[in-house]
C-alpha positions in Angstrom: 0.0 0.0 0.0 1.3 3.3 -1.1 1.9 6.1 1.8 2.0 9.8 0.5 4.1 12.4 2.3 2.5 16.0 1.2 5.2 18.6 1.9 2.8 20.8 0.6 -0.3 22.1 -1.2 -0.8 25.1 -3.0 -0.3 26.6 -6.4 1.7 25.8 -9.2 2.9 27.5 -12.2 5.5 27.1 -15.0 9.1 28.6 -16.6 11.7 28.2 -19.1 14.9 27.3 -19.0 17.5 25.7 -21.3 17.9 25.1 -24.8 14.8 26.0 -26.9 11.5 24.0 -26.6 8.0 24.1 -27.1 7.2 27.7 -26.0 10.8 28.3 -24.8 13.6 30.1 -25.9 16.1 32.2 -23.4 19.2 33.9 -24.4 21.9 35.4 -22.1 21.8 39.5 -22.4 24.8 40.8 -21.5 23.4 43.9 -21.7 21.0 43.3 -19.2 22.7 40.5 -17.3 20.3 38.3 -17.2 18.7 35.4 -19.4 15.7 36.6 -21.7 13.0 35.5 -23.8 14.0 35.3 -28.1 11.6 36.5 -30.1 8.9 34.8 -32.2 11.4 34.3 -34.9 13.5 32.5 -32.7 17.5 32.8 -31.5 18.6 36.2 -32.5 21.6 36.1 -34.8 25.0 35.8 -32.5 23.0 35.1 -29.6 23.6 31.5 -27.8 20.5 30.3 -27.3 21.3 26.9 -24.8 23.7 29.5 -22.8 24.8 28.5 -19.9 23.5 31.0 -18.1 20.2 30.1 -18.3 20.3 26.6 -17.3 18.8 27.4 -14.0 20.3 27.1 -10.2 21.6 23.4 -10.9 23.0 23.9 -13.9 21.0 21.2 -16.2 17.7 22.7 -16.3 15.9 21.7 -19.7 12.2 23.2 -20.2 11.7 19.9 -22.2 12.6 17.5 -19.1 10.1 17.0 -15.9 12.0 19.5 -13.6 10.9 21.9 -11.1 11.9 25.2 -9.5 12.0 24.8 -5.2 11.9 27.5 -2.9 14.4 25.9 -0.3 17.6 24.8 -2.5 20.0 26.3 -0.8 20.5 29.4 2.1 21.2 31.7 -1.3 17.7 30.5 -2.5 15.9 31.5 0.5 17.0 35.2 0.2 15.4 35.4 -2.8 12.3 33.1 -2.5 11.2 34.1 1.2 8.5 31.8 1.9 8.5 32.6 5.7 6.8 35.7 4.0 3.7 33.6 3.5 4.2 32.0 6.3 5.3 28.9 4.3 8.1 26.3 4.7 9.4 24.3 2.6 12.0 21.3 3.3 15.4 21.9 2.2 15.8 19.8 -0.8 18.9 19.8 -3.1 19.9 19.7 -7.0 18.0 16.4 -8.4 15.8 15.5 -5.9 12.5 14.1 -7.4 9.3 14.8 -5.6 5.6 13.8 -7.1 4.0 16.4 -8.2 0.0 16.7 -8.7 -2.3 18.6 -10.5 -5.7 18.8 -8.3 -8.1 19.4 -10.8 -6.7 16.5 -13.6 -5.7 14.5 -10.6 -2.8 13.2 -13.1 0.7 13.4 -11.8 4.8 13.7 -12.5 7.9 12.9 -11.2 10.2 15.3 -11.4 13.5 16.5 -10.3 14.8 19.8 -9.0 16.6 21.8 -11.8 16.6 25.6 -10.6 15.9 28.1 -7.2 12.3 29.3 -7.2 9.0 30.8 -7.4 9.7 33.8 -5.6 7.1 33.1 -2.9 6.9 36.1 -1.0 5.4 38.1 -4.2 2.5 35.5 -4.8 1.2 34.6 -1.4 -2.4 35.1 -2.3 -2.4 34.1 -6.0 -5.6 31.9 -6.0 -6.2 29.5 -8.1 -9.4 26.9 -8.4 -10.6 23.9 -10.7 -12.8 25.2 -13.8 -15.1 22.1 -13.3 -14.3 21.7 -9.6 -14.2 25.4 -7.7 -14.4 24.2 -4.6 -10.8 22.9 -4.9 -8.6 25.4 -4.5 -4.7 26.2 -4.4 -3.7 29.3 -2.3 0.0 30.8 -2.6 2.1 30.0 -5.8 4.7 27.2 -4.1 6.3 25.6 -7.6 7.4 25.8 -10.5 7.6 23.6 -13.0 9.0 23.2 -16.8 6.8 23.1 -19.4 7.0 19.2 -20.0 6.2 18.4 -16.4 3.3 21.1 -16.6 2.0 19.6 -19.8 2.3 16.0 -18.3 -0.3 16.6 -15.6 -2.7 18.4 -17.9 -1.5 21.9 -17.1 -2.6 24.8 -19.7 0.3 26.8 -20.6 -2.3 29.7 -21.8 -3.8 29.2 -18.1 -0.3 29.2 -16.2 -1.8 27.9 -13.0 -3.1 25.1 -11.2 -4.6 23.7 -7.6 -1.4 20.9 -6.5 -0.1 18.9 -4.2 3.9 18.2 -3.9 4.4 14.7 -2.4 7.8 13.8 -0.8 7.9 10.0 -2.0 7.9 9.6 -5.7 5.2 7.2 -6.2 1.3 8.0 -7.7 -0.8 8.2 -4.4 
């Protein structure tokens, strides 16, 4: 019999990271210093469009693999994600570690491994978010994010962005 650890419940969204996929496609901008979105027409010329850079905290973030984005990664990853903010904690939880992620109105689910530092919890701790054909169930606080394949795998809506889950320590269906 299968025994579910929920580390926590809440909302999840998605992000890009990685060489181009899908919907994705980041450059690094020197200008800027920091890792932006190509346009429509894809890589710009002389731009590197799998930069390192923009491979997230771990280093091997691919928006085409079932990764996630967690709050708790590392002390450096607190400062910026500030859960306490919300009044949320998370486990610490290191580079690769999968976790089971569901999607509470689908009720499908993912493993998935950490790839990168993040949401920023402390901006979105009343983004609500309930079930079209369910709205009594309901995620409060944006506590994931996940790459586009993991979204997609548990019947996320990229157009939407968000969903009601639940993050399970063990990585089994439950």
């Amino acid at each position: 019999m299968c025994t579910c650890t929920t580390i926590n419940v809440g909302v999840a969204s998605w992000f890009c990271c990685g060489a181009p996929w899908g919907p994705c496609c980041l450059y690094y901008d020197d200008t800027q210093q920091k890792c932006v979105s190509c346009a429509d027409t894809g890589c710009p010329p002389g731009k590197n469009c799998n930069d390192s850079h923009c491979r997230g905290a771990c280093g091997n973030c691919f928006s085409g693999s079932n990764q996630y984005a967690w709050p708790n990664t590392s002390d450096g990853c607190l400062q910026i994600t500030h859960p306490d903010v919300c009044k949320l904690t998370f486990p610490r939880l290191s580079c690769g570690t999968a976790i089971n992620v569901i999607n509470r109105c689908t009720g499908r689910s993912v493993n998935a491994a950490i790839a990168d530092c993040g949401p920023r919890v402390k901006d979105y701790c009343l983004t609500v978010k309930n079930c079209p054909n369910s709205p009594l169930v309901i995620g409060i606080t944006r506590i994931i994010d996940l790459t586009p394949a993991a979204y997609l795998a548990v019947g996320g809506d990229l157009a939407i962005g968000l969903f009601p889950t639940q993050i399970n320590q063990n990585i089994t269906k439950c």
